[in-house]
C-alpha positions as CSV (number, residue, x, y, z in Angstrom):
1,X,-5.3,-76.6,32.3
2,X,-3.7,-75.8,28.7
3,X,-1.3,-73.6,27.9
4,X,0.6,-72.3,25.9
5,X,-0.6,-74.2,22.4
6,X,1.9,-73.3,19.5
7,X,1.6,-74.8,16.0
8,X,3.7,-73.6,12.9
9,X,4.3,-76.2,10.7
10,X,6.7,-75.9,7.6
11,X,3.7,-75.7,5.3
12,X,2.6,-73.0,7.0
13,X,6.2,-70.3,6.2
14,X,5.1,-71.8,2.6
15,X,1.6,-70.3,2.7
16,X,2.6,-67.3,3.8
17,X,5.1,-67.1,1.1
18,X,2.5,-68.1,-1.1
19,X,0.7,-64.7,-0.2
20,X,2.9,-62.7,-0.4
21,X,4.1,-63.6,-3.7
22,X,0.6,-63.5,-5.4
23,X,-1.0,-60.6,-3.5
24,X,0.0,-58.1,-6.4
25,X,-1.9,-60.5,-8.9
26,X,-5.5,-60.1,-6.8
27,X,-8.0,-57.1,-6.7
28,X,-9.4,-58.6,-3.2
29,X,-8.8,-60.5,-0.2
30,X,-11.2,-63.3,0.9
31,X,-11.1,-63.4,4.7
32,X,-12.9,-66.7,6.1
33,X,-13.5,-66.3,10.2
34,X,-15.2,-69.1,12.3
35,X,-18.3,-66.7,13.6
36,X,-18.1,-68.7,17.1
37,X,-14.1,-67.4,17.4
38,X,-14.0,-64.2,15.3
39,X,-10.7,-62.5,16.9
40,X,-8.7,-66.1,17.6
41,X,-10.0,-66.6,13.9
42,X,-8.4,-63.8,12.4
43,X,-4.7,-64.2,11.8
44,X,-2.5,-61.2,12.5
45,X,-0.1,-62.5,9.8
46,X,-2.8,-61.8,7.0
47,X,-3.5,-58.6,7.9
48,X,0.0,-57.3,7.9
49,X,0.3,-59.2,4.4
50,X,-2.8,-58.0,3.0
51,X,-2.3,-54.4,4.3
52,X,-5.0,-51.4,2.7
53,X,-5.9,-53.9,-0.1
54,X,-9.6,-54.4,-0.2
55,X,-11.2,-56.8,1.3
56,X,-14.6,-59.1,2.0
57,X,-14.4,-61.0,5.6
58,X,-17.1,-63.9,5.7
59,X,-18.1,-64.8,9.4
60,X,-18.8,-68.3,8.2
61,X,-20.2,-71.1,10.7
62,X,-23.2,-68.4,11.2
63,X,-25.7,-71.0,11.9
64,X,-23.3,-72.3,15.1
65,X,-23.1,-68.9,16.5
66,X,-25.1,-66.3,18.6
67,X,-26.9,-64.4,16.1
68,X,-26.7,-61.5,18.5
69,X,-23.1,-61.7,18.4
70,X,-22.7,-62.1,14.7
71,X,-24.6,-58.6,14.4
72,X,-22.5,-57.1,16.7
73,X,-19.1,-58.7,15.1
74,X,-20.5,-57.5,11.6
75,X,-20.3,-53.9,12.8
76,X,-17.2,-54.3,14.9
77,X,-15.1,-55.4,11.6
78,X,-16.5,-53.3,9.3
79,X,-14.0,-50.6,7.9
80,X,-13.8,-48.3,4.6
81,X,-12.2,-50.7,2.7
82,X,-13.7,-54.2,4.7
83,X,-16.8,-55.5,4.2
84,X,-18.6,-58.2,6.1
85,X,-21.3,-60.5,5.4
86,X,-22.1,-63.4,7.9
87,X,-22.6,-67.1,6.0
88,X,-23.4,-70.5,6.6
89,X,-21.3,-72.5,3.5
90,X,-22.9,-75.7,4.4
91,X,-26.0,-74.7,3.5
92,X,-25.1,-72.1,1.1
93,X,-27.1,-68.9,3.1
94,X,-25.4,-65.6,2.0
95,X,-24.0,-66.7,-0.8
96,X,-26.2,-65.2,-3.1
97,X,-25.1,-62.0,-1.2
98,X,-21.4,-62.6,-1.3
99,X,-21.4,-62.9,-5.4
100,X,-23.2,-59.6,-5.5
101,X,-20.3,-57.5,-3.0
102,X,-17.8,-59.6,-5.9
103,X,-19.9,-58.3,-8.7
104,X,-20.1,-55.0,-7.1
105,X,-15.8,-54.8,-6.3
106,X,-15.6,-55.9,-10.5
107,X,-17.5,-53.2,-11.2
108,X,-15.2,-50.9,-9.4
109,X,-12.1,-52.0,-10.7
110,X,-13.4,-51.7,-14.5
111,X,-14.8,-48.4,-13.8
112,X,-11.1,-47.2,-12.2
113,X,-9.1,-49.0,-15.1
114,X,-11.4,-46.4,-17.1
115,X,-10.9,-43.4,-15.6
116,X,-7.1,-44.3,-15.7
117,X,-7.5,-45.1,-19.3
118,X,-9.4,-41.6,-19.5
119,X,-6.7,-39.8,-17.7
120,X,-3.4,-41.1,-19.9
121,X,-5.2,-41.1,-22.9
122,X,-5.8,-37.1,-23.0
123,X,-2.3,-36.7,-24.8
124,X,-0.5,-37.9,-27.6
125,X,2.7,-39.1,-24.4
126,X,0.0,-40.7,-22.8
127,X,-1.0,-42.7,-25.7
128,X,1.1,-45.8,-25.4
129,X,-0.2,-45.7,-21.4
130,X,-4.0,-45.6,-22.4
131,X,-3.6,-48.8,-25.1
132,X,-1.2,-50.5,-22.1
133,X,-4.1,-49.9,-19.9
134,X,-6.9,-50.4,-22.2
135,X,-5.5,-54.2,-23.2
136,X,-5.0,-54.8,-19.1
137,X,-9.1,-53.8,-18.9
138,X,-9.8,-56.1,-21.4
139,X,-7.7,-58.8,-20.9
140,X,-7.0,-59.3,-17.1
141,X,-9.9,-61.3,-15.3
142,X,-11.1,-60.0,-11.6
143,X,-9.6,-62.0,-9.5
144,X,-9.4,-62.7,-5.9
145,X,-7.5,-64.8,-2.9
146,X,-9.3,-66.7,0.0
147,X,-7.3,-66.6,3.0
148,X,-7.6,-67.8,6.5
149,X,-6.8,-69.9,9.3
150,X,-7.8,-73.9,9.0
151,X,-10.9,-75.6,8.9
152,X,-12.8,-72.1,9.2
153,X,-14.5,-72.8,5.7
154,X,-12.5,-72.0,2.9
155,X,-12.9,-75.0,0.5
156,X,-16.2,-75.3,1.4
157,X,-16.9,-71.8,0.2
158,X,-15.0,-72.2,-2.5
159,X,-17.5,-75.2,-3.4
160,X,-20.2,-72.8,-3.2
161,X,-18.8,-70.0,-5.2
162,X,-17.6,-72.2,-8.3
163,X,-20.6,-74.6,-8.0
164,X,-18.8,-77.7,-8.1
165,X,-16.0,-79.9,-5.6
166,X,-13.2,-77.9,-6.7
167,X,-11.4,-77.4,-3.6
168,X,-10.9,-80.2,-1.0
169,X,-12.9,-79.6,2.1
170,X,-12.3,-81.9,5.3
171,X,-13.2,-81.9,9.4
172,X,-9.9,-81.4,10.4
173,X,-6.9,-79.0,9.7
174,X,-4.3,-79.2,6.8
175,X,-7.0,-80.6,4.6
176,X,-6.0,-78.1,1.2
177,X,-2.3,-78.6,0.3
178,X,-1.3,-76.0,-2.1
179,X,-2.0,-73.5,-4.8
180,X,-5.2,-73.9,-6.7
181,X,-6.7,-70.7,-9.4
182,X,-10.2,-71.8,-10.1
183,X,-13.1,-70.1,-12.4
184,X,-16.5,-69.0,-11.3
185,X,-19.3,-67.3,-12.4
186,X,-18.8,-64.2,-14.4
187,X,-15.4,-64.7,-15.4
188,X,-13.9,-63.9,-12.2
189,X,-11.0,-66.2,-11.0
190,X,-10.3,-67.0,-7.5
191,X,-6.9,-68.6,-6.0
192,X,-7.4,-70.7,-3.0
193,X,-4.8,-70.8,-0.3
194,X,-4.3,-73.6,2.7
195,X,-4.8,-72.6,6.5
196,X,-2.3,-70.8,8.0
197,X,-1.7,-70.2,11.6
198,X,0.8,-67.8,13.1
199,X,4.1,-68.8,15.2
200,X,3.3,-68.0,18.9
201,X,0.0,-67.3,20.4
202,X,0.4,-64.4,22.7
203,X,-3.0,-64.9,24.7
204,X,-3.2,-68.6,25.4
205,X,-6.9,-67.9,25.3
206,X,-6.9,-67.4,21.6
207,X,-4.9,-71.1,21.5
208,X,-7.5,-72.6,23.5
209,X,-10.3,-70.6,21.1
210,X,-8.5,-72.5,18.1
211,X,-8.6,-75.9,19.7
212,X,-12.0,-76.0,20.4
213,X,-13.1,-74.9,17.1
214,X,-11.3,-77.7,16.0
215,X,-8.8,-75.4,13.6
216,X,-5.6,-77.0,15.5
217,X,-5.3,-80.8,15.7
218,X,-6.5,-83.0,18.3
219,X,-3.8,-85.3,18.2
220,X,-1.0,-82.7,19.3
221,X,-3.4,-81.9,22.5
222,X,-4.7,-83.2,25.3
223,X,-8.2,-83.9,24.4
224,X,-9.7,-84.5,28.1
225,X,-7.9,-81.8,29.1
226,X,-9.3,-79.6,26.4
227,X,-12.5,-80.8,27.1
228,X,-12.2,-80.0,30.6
229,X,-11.1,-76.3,29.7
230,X,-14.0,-75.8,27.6
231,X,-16.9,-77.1,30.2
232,X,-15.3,-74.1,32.5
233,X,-15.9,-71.9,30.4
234,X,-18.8,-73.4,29.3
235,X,-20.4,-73.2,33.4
236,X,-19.8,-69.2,32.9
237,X,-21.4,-68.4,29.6
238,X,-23.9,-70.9,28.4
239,X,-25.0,-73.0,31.4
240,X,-28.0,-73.5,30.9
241,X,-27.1,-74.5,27.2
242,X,-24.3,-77.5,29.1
243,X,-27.5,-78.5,31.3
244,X,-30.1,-79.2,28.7
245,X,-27.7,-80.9,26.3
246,X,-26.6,-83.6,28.7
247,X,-29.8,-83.2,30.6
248,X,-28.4,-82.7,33.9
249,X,-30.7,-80.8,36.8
250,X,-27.5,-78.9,37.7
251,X,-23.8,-78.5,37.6
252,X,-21.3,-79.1,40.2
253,X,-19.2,-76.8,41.6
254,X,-15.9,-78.0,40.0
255,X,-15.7,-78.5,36.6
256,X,-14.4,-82.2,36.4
257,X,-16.9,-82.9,38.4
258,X,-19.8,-81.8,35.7
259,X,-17.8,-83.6,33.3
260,X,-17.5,-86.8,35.2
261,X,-21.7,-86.3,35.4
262,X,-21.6,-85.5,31.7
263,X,-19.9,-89.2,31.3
264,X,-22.2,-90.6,33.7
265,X,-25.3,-89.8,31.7
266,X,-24.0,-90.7,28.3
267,X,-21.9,-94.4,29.9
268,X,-19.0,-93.9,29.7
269,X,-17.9,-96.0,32.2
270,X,-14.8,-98.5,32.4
271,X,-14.8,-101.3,34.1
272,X,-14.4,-100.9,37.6
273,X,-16.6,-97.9,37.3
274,X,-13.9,-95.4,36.0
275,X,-14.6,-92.5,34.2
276,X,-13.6,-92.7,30.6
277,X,-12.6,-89.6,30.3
278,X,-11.5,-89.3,27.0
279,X,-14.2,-90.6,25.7
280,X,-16.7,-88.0,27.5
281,X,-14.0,-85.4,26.0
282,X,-14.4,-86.4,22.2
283,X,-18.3,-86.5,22.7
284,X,-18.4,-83.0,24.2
285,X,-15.7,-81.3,21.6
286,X,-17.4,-82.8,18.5
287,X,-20.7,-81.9,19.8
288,X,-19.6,-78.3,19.9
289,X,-18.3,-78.0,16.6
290,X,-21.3,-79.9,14.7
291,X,-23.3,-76.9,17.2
292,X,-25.5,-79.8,18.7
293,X,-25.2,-78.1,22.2
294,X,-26.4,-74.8,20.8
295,X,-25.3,-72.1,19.3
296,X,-22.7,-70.4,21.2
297,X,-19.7,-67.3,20.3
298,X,-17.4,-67.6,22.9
299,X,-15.4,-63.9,22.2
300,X,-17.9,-61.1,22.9
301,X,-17.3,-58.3,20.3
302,X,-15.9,-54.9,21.2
């Protein structure tokens, strides 16, 4: 079996970098979480980083998921200062939703920049504050930071928000390279940040979590062996979901051994009759992620 994935990439110290340094400049945080993987999804790296400041997490990839599960995920994350709204950014469902909780947070921050204004402006000391303040209320646009790990959705709801190809969206990890600060509707501006991943994974579930989604690249893995990791878990959660998709009566006891019946149906077969493995491997990954064997949330909320 796997173990023990670990990815940190130089890019990745420069994202992190890249948050820290404009955190100060944003009223809220963005969080984009795959809905199938919502813990593994959520870096532990933002929300030291990020801290009390507020923020929106989207459960994106809604549609692959157990609905069931994205309820209960939506109420497990929710805090004082956290909202979270479930969304599907290939289709654009929730979006509507996700502009109002922005509209709603730019509201705030006006009505706050008044009250300060309010408060300084009471004496003559306070005067130089209130016009300070005053010019920041006028001339300062909302803005906001999307953050997250990669290939979770970010670019792709970026897309959504601004209306246009923007940001660069892609199938695979690493896809957006650096800093972007684009416009949408209302004014408000929104800086778009690449994936970011964290240095060790301390669970080598959450690794294997990653993998499967697709946020860590194939090449550095060992795709049949992947593959083979995820029909295991696969025959304990969702069997009947692995047995209608490859239309087999049952599964075997061993895992390799569904997999090899997997590849039988489909034919992959080399010559001499051998198993091709990696084949069957690729087929059953990127039928996960494109959520043609169903819709599945492999971390139960708490």
């Amino acid at each position: 079996m796997i173990e023990n994935i670990n990815w940190y990439p130089g890019h990745m110290k420069k994202t992190r970098e890249l948050i820290r340094n404009n955190l100060k400049m944003v009223d809220i945080v963005i969080e984009v979480i795959d809905a199938r993987i919502p813990q593994s999804s959520r870096n532990p790296i933002i929300d030291e980083l990020v801290g009390d400041k507020p923020r929106i997490i989207v459960l994106n990839k809604k549609d692959l998921a157990d609905p069931a599960e994205n309820r209960r995920w939506m109420d497990a994350l929710s805090t004082e200062s956290t909202s979270v709204l479930e969304l599907n950014c290939m289709s654009g469902d929730g979006i509507k939703k996700l502009l109002r909780m922005l509209e709603e947070a730019q509201r705030k921050r006006v009505e706050a920049l008044n009250k300060a204004a309010e408060s300084t402006g009471a004496s003559a000391e306070g005067a130089s504050a209130h016009t300070a303040i005053t010019a920041k209320r006028k001339s300062t646009p909302f803005r906001m930071m999307v953050v997250g790990v990669p290939n979770v959705g970010k670019s792709s709801l970026i897309n959504r928000l601004t209306g246009k190809k923007s940001a660069q969206t892609g199938d695979r990890p690493g896809v957006t390279k650096g800093k972007q600060w684009l416009t949408i509707p209302g004014g408000m501006q929104l800086l778009d940040t690449p994936g970011i991943l964290w240095p060790k994974f301390e669970d080598p579930q959450v690794g294997l979590n990653l993998a499967y989604c697709g946020s860590i690249r194939d090449e550095i893995l060992d795709v049949a062996e992947l593959a083979l990791s995820f029909i295991t878990e696969m025959q304990e959660r969702y069997p009947g979901l692995l047995m209608e998709r490859y239309k087999l009566e049952e599964l075997a006891e061993m895992p390799v051994e569904t997999m090899e019946m997997i590849a039988q149906k489909r034919g992959f077969i080399l010559p001499g009759k051998r198993i091709d493995y990696e084949r069957c491997a690729r087929t059953v990954l990127d039928e996960f992620r494109g959520g043609k064997i169903g819709q599945i949330t492999l971390e139960v909320a708490p």
